[in-house]
Biopython code that builds the backbone (N, CA, C, O; Angstrom):
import numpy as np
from Bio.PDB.StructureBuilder import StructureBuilder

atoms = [
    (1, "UNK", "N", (149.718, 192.073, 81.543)),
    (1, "UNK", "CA", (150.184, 191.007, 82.403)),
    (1, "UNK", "C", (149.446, 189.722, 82.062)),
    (1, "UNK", "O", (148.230, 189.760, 81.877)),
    (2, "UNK", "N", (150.093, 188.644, 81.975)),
    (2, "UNK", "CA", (149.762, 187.533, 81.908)),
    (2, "UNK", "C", (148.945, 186.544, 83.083)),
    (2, "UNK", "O", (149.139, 186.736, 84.284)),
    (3, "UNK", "N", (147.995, 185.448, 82.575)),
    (3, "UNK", "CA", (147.716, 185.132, 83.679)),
    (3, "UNK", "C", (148.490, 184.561, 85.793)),
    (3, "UNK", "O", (148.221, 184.603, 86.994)),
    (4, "UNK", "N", (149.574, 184.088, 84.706)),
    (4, "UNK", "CA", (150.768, 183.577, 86.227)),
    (4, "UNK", "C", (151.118, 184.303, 86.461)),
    (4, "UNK", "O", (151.512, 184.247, 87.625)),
    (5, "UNK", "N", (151.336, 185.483, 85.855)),
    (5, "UNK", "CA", (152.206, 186.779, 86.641)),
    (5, "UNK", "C", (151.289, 187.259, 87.698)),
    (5, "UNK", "O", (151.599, 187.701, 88.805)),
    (6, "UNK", "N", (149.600, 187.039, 86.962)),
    (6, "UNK", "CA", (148.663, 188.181, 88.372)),
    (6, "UNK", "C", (148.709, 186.737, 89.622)),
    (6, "UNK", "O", (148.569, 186.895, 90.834)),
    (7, "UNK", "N", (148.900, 185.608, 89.040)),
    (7, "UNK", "CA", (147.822, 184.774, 90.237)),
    (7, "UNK", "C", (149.655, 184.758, 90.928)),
    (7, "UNK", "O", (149.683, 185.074, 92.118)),
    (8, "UNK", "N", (150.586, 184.546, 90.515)),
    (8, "UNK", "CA", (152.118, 184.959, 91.417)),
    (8, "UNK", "C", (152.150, 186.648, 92.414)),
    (8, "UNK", "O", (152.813, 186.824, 93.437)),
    (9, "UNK", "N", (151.269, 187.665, 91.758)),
    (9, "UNK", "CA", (151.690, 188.491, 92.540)),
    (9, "UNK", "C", (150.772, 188.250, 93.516)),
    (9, "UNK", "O", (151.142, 188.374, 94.683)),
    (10, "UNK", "N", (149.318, 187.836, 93.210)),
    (10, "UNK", "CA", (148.103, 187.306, 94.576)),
    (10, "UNK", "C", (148.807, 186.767, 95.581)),
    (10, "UNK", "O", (148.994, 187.343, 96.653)),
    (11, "UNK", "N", (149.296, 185.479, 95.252)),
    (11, "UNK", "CA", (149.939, 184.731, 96.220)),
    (11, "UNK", "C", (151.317, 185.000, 96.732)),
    (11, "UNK", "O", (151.884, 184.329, 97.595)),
    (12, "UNK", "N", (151.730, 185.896, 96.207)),
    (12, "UNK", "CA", (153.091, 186.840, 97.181)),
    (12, "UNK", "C", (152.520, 187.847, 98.162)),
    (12, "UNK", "O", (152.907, 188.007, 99.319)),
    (13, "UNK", "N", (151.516, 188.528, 97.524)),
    (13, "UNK", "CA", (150.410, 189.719, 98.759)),
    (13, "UNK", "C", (150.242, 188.595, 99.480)),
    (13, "UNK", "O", (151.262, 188.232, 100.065)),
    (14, "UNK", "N", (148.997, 187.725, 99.672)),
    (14, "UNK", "CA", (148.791, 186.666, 100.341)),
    (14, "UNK", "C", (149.652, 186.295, 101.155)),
    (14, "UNK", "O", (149.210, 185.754, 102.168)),
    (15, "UNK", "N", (151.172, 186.439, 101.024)),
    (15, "UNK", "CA", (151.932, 185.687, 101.895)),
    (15, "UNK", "C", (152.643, 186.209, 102.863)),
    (15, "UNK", "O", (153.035, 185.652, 103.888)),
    (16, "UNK", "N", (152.935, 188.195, 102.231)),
    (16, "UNK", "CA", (153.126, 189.136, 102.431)),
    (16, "UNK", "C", (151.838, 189.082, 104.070)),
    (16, "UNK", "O", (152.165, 189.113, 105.257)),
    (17, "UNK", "N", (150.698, 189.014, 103.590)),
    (17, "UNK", "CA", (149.688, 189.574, 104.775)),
    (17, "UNK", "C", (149.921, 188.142, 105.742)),
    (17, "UNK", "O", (149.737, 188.210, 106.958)),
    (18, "UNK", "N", (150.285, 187.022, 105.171)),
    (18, "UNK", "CA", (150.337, 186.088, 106.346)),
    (18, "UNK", "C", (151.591, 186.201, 107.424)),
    (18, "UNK", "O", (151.359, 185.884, 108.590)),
    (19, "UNK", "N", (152.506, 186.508, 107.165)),
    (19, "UNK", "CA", (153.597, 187.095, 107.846)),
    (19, "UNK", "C", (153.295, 188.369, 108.864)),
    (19, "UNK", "O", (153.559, 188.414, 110.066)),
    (20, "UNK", "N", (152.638, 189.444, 108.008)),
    (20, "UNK", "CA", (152.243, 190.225, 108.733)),
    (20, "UNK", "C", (151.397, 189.865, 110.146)),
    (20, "UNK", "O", (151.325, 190.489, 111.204)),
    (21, "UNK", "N", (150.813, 188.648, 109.736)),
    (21, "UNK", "CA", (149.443, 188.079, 110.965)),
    (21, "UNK", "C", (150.600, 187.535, 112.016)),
    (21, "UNK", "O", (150.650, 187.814, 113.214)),
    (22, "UNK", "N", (151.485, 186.720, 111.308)),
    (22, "UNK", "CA", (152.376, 186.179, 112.205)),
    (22, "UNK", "C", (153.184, 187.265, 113.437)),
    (22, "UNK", "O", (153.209, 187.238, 114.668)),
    (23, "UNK", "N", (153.585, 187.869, 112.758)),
    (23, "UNK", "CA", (154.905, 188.977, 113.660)),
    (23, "UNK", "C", (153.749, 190.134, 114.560)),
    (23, "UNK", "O", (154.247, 190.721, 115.520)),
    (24, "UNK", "N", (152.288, 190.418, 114.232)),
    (24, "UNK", "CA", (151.278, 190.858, 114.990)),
    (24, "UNK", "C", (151.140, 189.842, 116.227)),
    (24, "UNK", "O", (151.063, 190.050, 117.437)),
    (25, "UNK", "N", (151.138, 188.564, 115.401)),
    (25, "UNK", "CA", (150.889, 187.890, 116.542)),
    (25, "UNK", "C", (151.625, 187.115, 117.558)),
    (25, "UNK", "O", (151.126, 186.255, 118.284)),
    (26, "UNK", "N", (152.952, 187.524, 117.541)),
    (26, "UNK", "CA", (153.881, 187.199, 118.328)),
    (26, "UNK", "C", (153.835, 188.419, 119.287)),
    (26, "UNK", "O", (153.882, 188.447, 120.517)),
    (27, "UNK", "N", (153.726, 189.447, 118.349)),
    (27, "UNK", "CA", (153.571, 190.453, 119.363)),
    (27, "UNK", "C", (152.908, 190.923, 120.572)),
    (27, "UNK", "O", (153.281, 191.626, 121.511)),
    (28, "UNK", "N", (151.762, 190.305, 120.263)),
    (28, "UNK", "CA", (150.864, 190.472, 121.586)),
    (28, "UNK", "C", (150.477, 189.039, 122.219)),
    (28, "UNK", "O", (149.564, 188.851, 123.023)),
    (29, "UNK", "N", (151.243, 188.189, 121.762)),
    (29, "UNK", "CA", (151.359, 186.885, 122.070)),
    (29, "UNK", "C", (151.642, 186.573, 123.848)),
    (29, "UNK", "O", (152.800, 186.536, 124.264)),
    (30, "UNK", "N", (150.148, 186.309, 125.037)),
    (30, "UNK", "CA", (151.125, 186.283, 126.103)),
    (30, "UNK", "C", (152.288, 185.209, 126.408)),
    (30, "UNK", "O", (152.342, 184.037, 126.035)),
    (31, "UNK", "N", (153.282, 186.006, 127.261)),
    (31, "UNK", "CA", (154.887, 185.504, 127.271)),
    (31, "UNK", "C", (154.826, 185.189, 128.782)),
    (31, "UNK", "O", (154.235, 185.996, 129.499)),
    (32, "UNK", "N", (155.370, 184.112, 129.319)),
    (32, "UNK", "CA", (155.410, 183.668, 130.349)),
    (32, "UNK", "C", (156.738, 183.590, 130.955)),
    (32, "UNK", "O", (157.775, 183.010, 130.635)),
    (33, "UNK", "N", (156.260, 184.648, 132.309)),
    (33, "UNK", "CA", (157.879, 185.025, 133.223)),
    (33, "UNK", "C", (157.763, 184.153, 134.277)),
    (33, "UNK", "O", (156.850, 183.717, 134.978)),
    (34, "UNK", "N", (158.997, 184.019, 134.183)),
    (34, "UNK", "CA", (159.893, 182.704, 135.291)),
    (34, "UNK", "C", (160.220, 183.907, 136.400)),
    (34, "UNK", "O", (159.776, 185.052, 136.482)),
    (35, "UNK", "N", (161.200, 183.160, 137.236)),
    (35, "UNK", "CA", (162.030, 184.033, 137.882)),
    (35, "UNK", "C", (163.213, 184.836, 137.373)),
    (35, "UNK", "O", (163.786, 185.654, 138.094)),
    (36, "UNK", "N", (163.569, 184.591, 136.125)),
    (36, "UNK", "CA", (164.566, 185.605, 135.272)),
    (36, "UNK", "C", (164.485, 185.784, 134.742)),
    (36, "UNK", "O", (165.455, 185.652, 133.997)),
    (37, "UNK", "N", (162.869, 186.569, 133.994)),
    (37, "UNK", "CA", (162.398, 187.222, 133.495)),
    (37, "UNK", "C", (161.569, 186.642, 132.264)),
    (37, "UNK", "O", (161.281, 185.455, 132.423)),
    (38, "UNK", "N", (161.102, 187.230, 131.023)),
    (38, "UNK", "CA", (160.797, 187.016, 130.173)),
    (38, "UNK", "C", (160.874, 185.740, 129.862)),
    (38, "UNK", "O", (161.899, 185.369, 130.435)),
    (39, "UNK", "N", (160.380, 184.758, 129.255)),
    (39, "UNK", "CA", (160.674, 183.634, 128.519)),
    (39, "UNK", "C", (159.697, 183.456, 127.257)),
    (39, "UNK", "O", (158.489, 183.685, 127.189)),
    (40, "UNK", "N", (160.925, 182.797, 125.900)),
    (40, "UNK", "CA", (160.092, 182.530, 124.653)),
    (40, "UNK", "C", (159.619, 183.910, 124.250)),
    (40, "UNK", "O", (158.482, 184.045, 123.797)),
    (41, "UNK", "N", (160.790, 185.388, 124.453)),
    (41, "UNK", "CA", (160.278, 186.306, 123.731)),
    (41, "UNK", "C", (160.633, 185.876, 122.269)),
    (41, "UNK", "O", (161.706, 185.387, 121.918)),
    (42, "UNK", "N", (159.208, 186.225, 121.225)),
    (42, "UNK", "CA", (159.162, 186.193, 119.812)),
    (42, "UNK", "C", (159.559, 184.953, 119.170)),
    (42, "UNK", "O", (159.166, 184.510, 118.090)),
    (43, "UNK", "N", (160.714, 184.264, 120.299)),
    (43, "UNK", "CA", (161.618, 183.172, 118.898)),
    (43, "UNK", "C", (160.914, 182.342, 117.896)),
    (43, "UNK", "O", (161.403, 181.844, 116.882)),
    (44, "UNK", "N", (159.538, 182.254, 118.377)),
    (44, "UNK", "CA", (159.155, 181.272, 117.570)),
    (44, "UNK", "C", (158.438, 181.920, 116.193)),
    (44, "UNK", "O", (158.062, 181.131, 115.327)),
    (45, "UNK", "N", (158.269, 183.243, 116.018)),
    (45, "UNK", "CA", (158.500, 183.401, 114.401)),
    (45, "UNK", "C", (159.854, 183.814, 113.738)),
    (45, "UNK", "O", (159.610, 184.502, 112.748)),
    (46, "UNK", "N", (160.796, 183.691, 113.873)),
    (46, "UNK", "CA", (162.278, 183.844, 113.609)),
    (46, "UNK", "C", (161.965, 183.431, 112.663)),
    (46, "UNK", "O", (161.569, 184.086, 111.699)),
    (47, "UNK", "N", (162.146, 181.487, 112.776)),
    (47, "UNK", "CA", (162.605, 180.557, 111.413)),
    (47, "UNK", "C", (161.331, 180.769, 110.484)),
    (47, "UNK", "O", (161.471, 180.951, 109.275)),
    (48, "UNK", "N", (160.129, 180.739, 111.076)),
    (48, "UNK", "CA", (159.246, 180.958, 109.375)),
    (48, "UNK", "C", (159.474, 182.424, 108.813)),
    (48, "UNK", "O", (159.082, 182.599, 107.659)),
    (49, "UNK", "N", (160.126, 183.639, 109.549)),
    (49, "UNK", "CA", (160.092, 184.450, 108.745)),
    (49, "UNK", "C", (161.257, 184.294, 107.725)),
    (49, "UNK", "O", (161.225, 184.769, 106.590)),
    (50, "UNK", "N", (162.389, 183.509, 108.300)),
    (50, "UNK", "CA", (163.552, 183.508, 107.106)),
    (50, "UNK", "C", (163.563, 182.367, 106.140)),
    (50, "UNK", "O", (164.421, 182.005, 105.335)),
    (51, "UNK", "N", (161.833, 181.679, 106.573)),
    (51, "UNK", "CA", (161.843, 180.730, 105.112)),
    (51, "UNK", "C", (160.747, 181.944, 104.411)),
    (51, "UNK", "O", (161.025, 182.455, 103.326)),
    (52, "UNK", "N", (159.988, 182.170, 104.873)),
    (52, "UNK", "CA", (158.343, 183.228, 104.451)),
    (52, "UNK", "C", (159.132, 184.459, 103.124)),
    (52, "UNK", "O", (158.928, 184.615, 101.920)),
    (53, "UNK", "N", (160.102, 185.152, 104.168)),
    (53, "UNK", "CA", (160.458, 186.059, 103.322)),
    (53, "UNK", "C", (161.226, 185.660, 101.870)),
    (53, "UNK", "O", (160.933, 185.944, 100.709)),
    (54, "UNK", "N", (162.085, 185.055, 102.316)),
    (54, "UNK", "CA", (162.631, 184.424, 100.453)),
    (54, "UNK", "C", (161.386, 184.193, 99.544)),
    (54, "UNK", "O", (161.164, 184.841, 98.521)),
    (55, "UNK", "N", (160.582, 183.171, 100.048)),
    (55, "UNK", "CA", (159.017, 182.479, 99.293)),
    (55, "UNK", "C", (158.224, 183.940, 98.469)),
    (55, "UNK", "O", (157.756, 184.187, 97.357)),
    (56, "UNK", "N", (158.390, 184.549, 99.572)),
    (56, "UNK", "CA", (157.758, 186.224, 98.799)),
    (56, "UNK", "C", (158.816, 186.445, 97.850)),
    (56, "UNK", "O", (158.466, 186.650, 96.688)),
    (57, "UNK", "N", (159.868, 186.442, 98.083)),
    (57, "UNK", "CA", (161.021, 187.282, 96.785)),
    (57, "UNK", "C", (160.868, 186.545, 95.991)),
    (57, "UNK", "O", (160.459, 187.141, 94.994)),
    (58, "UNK", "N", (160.970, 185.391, 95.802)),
    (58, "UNK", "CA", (160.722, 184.188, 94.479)),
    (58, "UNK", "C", (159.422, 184.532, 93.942)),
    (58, "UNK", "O", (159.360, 184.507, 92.712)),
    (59, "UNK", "N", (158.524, 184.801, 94.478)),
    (59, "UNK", "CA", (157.090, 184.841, 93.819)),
    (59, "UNK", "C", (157.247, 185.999, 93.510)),
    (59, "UNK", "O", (157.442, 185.567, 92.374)),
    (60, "UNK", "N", (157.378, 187.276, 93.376)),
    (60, "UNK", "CA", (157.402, 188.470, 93.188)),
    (60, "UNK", "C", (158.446, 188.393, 92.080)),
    (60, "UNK", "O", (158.083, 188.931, 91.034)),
    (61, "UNK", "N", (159.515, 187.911, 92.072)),
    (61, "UNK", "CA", (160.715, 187.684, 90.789)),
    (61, "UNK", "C", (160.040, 186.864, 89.992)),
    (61, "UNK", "O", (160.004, 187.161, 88.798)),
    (62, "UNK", "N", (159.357, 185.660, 90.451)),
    (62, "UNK", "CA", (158.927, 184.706, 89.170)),
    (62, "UNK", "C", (157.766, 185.860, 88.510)),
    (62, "UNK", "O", (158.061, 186.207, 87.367)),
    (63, "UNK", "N", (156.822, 186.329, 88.931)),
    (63, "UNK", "CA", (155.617, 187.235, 88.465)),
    (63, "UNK", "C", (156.269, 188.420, 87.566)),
    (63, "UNK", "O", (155.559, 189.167, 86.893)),
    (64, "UNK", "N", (157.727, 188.529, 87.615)),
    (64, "UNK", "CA", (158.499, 190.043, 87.298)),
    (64, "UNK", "C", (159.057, 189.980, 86.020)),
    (64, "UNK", "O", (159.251, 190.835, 85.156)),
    (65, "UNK", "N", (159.286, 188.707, 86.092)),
    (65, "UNK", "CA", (159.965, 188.136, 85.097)),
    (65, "UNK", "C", (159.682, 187.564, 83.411)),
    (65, "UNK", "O", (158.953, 186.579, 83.534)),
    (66, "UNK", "N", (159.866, 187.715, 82.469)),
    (66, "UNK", "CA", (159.367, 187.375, 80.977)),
    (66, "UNK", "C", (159.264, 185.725, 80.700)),
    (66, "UNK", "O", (158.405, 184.947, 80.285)),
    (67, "UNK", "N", (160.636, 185.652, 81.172)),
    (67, "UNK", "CA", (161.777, 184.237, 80.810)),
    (67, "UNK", "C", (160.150, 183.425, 81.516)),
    (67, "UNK", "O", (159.740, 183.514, 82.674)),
    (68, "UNK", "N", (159.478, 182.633, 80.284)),
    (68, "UNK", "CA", (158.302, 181.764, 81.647)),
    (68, "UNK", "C", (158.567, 180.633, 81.818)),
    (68, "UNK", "O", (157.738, 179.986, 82.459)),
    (69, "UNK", "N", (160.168, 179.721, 81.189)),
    (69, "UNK", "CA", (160.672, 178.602, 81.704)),
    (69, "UNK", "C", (161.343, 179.298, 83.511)),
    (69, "UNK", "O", (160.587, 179.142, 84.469)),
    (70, "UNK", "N", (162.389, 179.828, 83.683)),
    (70, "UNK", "CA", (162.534, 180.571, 84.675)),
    (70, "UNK", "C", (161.545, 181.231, 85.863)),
    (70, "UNK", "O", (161.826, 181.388, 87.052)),
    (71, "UNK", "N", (160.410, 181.538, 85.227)),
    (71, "UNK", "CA", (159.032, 182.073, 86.205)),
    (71, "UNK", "C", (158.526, 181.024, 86.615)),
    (71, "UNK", "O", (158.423, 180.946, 87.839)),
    (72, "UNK", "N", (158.115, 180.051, 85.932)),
    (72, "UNK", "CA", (157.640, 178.924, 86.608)),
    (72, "UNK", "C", (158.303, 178.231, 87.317)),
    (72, "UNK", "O", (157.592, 177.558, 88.063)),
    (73, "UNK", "N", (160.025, 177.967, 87.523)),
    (73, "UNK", "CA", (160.322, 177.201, 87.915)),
    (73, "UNK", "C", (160.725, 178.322, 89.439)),
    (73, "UNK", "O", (160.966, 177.422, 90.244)),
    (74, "UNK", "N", (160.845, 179.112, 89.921)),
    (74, "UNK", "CA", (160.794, 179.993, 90.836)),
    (74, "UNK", "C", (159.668, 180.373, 91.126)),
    (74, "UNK", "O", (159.744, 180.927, 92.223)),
    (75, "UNK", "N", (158.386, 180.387, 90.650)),
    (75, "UNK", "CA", (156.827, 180.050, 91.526)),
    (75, "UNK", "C", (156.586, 178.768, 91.907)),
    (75, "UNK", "O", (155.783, 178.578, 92.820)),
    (76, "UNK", "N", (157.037, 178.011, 91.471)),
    (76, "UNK", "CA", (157.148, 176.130, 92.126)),
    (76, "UNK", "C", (157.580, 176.534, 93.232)),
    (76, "UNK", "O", (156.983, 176.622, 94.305)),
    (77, "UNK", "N", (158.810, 176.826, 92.923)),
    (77, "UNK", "CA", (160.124, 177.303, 94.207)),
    (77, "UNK", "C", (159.176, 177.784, 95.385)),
    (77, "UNK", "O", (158.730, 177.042, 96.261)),
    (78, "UNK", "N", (159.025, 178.653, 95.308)),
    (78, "UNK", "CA", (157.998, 179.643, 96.162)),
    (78, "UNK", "C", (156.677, 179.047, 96.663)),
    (78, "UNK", "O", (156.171, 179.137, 97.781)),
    (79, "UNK", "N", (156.272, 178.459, 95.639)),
    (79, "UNK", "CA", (154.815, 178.023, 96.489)),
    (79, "UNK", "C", (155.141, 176.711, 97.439)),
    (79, "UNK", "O", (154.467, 176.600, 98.463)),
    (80, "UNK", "N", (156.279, 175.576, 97.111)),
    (80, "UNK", "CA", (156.921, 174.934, 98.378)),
    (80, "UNK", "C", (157.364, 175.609, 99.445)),
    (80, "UNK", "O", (157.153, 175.281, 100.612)),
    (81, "UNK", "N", (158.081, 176.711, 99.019)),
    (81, "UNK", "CA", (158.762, 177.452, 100.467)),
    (81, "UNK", "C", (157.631, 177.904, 101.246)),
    (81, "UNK", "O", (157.966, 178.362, 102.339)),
    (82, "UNK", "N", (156.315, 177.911, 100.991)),
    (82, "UNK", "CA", (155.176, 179.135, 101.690)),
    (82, "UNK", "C", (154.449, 178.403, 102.016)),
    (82, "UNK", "O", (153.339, 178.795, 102.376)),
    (83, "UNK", "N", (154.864, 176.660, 102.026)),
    (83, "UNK", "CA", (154.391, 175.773, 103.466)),
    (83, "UNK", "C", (154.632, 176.160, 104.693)),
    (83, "UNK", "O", (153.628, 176.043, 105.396)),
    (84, "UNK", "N", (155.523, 176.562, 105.227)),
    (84, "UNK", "CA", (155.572, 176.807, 106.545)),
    (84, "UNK", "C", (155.032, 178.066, 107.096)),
    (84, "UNK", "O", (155.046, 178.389, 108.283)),
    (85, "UNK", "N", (154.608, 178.669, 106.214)),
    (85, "UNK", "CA", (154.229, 180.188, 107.047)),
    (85, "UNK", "C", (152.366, 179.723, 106.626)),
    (85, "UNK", "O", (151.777, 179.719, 105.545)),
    (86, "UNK", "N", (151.970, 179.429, 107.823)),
    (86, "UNK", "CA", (150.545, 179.149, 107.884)),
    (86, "UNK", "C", (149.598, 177.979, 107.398)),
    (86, "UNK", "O", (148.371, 177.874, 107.401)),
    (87, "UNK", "N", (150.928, 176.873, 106.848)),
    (87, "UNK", "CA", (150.427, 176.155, 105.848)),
    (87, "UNK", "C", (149.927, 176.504, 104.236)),
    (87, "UNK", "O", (148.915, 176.125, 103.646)),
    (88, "UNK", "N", (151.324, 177.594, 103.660)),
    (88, "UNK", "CA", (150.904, 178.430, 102.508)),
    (88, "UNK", "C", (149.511, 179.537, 102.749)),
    (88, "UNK", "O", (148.622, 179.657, 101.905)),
    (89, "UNK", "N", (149.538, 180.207, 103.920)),
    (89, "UNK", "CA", (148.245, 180.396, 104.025)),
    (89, "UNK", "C", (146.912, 179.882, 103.983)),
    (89, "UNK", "O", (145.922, 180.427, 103.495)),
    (90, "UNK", "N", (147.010, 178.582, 104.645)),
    (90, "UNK", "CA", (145.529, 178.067, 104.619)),
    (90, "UNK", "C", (145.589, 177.401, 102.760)),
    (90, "UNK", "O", (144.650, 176.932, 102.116)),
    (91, "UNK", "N", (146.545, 177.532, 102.471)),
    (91, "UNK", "CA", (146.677, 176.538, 101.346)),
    (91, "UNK", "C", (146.629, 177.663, 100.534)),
    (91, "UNK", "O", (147.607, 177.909, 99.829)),
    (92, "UNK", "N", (145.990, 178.138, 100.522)),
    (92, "UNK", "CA", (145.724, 179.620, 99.070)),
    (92, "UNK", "C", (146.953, 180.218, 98.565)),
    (92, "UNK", "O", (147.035, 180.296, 97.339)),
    (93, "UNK", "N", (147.745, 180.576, 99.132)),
    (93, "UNK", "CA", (148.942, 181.088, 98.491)),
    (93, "UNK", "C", (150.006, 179.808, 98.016)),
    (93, "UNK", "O", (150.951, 179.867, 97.230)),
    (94, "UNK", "N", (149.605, 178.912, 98.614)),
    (94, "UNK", "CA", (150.510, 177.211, 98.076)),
    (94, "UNK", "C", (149.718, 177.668, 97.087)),
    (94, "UNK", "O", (149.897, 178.831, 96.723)),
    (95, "UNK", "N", (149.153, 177.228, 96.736)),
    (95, "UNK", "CA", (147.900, 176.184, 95.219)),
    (95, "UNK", "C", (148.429, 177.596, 94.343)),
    (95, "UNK", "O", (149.467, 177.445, 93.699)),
    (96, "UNK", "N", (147.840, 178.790, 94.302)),
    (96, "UNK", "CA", (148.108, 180.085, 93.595)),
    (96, "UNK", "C", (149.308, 180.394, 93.420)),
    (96, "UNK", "O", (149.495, 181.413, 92.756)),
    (97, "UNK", "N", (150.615, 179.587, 93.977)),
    (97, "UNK", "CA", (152.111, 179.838, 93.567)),
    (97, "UNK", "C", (152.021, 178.409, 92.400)),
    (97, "UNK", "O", (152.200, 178.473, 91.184)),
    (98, "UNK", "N", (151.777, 177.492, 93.003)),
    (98, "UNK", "CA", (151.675, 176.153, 92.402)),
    (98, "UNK", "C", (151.156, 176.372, 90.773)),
    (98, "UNK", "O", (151.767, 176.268, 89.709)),
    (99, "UNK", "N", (149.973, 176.666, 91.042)),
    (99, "UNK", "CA", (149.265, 176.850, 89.689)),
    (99, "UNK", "C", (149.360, 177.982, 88.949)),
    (99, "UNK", "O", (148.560, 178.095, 88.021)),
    (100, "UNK", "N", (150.373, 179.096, 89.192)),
    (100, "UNK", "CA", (151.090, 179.871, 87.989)),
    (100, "UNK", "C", (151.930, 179.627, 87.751)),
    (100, "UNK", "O", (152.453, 180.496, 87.053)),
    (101, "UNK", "N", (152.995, 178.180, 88.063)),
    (101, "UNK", "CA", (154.330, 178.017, 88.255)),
    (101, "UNK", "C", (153.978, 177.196, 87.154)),
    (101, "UNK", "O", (154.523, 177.517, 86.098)),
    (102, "UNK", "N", (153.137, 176.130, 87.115)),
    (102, "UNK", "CA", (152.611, 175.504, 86.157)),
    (102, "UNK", "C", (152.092, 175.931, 84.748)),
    (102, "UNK", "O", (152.268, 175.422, 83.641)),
    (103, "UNK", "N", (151.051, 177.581, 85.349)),
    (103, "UNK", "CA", (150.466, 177.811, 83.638)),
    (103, "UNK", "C", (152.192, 178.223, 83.168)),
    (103, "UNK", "O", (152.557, 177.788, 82.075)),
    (104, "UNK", "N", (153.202, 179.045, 83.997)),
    (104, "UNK", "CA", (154.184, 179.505, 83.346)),
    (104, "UNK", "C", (155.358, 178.110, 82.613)),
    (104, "UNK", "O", (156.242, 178.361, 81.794)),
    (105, "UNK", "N", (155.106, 176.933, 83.076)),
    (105, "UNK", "CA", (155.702, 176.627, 82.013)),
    (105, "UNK", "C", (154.872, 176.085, 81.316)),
    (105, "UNK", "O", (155.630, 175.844, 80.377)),
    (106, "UNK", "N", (153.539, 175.528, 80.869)),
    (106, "UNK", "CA", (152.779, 175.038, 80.099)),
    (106, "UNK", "C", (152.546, 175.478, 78.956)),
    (106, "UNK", "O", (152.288, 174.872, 77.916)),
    (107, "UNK", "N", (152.652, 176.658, 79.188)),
    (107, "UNK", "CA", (152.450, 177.804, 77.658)),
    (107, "UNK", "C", (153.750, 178.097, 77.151)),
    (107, "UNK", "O", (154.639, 178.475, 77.914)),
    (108, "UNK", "N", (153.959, 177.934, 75.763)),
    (108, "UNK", "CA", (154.847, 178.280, 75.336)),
    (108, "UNK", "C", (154.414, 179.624, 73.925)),
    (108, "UNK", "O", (155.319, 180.164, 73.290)),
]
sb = StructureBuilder()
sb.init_structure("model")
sb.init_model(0)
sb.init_chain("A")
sb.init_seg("    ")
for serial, (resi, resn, name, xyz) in enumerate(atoms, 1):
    if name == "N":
        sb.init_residue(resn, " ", resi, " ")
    sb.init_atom(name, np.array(xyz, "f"), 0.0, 1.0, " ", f" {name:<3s}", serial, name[0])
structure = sb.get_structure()
């Protein structure tokens, strides 16, 4: 394996476990009842999980992949999409999609 392929699959685990923190933490998230019941169950990780999860499939396809015009330009992809889930993780899984998206097209 090449170097962008390992630092693409880091930052797909990475993004993988930030999701996980998220949907834990909706879960035991306290929820505040009105008079008709429940309110603000979960909704508010909905939309980062249906940007989060693509961001993982792109990084996991760009890391999978030979083609390294194609890998890089789908770890770019990915490390923009994996702003919203935590702020790329505290930035680490941004910069580590970013910067294999880059070695993958730099090297020829």
């Amino acid at each position: 394996m090449e170097t962008y392929q390992i630092l693409g699959l880091v930052g797909s685990l990475l993004l993988v476990l930030a999701l996980a923190i998220m949907m834990l933490g909706m879960a035991v998230m306290p929820v505040g009842f009105g008079m008709m019941g429940p309110m603000m169950w979960s909704m508010g990780f909905f939309p980062f999980f249906l940007i989060g999860l693509p961001s993982v499939v792109l990084g996991i396809l760009g890391s999978a992949i030979s083609d390294r015009t194609a890998a890089g330009v789908l770890l770019i992809l990915a490390g923009i999409l994996s702003l919203p889930v935590f702020f790329g993780f505290f930035g680490i899984s941004f910069i580590l999609l970013i910067v294999a998206g880059a070695l993958a097209l730099s090297k020829k």
